[in-house]
N, C-alpha and C positions, 0 to 999 in steps of 0.2 A: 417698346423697342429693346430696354436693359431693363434686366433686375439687379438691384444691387444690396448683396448679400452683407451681413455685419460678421460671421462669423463661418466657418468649415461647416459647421452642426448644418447650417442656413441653405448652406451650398451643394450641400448631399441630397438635402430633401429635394431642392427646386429640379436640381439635375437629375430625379426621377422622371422628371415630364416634359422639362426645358429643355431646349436646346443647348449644350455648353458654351455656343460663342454668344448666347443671351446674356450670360450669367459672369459678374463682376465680383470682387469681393473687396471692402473697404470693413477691418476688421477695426471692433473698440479697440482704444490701447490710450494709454498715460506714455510721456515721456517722462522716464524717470528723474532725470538728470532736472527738469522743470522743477521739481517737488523739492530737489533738493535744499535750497534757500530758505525755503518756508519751517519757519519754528513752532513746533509742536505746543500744542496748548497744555497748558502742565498747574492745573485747581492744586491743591495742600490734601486733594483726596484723590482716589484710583475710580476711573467709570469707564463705561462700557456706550456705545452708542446707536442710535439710528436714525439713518442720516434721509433725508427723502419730502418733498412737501406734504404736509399733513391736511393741504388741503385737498389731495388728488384723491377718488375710493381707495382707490389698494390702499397706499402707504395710513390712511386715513385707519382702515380696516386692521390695520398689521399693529397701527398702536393700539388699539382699542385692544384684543388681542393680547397684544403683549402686557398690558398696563392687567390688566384683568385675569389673564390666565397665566401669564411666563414668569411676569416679574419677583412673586411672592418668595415662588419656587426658588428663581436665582438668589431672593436676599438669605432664603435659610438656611445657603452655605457661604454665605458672602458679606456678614453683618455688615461690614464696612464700604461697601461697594454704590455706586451712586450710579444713575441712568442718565442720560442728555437725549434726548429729542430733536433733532436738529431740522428747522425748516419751516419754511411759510404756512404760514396756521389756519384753521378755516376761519370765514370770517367772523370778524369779530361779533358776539352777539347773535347768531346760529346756533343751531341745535348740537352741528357737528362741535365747535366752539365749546361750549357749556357742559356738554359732554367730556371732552378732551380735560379740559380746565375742571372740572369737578373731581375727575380720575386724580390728575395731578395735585391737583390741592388736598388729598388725603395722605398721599405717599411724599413725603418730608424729600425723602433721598430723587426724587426725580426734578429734571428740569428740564421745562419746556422753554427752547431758547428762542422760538421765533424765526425767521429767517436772519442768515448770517450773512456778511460780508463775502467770509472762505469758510468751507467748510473742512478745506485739508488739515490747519491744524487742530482741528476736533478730532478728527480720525487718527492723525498720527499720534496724537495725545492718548486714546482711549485704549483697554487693554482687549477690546472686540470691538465689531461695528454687528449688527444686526439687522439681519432681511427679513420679517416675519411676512414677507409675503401670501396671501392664498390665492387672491384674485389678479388679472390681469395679464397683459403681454408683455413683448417688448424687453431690450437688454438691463440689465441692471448696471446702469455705469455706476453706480456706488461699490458696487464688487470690486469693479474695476480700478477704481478710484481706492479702495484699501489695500488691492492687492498691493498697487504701486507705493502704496505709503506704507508696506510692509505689517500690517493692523489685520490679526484674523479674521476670517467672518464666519459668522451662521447663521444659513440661510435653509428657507425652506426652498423645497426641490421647485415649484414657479419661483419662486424668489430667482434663481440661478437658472431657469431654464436658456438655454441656447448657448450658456459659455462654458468654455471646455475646461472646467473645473471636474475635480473628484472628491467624493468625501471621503475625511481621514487622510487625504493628500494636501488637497490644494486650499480647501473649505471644508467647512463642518455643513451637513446636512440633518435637518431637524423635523419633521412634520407633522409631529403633534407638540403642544405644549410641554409636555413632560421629557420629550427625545428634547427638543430645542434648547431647554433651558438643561439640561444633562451634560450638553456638549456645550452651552458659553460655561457653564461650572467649568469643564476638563479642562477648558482654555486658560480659565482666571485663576484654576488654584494650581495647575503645572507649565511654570513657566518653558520647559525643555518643546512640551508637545506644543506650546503656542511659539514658540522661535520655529520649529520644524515645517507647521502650518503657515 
C-alpha cells in the first residue's frame, strides 16, 4: 500500500515507477541536543574507530579487511594512534571468533571491545570512525550517529550508499585500501580539514 523511504536518494529512485502518493519518507537523523549530555570517552592515547556488530558478514568482512589490509598503512604515519573495534563479536569459539581474535592478538595497538553499553562516547572520543564497508545494503546509521557526534568518517562508497553525504565535504570516501587509509591519515594528521569535515 506505502513505501517508506529513509532518505531523498530512496525517493527519487522509487518515484521512477511508483506512484507519488505511494511514497512516504521517514529520513535517519540523530537529535543532536540528545548527544549532548553524554561525555566522550577520552583513554591517555588518540584512536580512531569502527563502530558496527562483528558478528553481522559485512561489518565482519570490513574488520577483517581493515585489520589485514588498512590498518598497517594507517600506523606508518600514525605511530601512536590506537584502533577500537566496537560491537558484539561472533561467537565465541567460531571460526569468525578465532579469526578476529587471532588478527587482534598480533597488533598490541588494537582493541576489540565486545559489545558496549553506548557506543556515543566512543565515537565522540575518537579522532575518525570507520565504514570499511564492501558488502551489503541498508543505511549506515553509524554515519549517522558520527555525523551528530561531530567525529569524521571514512567510508567506502556501499559503506555510505543512500545518504546524502559527499566526499571531501561531508565524509571521506575510500575504496580501495590504500585511498581509505590515505584519507583517515588526512583526517588524523590535519586537524583544520578534520574540524571542516
Amino acid at each position: 500500500d506505502k513505501i517508506l523511504c529513509i532518505s531523498e536518494i530512496d525517493m527519487k529512485y522509487y518515484d521512477s515507477f511508483i506512484s507519488k502518493s505511494k511514497i512516504n519518507i521517514l529520513p535517519n537523523f540523530y537529535i543532536e541536543k540528545n548527544l549532548e549530555g553524554i561525555k566522550q570517552y577520552s583513554p591517555s592515547h588518540k584512536y580512531i574507530c569502527m563502530v558496527g556488530s562483528m558478528n553481522s558478514f559485512q561489518n565482519y568482512i570490513g574488520a577483517i579487511v581493515l585489520l589485514k589490509e588498512i590498518w598497517l598503512k594507517i600506523k606508518k604515519r600514525n605511530k601512536n594512534l590506537y584502533l577500537y573495534l566496537i560491537g558484539k563479536l561472533p561467537l565465541h569459539g567460531s571460526d569468525k571468533y578465532k579469526e578476529l581474535k587471532s588478527l587482534t592478538d598480533k597488533l598490541p595497538d588494537v582493541f576489540l571491545t565486545g559489545e558496549v553499553k553506548d557506543t556515543i562516547p566512543y565515537v565522540k572520543g575518537a579522532l575518525v570512525t570507520l565504514v570499511p564497508i564492501l558488502h551489503g545494503s541498508g543505511t549506515r546509521t553509524k554515519i549517522v550517529e558520527s555525523v551528530a557526534c561531530r567525529t569524521p568518517v571514512v567510508s567506502t562508497t556501499v559503506g555510505a550508499e543512500g545518504l546524502p553525504f559527499s566526499d571531501g565535504k561531508s565524509i571521506m570516501i575510500g575504496d580501495t585500501p590504500q585511498l581509505f587509509a590515505e584519507k583517515v591519515n588526512k583526517l588524523v594528521l590535519n586537524e583544520e580539514l578534520s574540524k571542516s569535515i
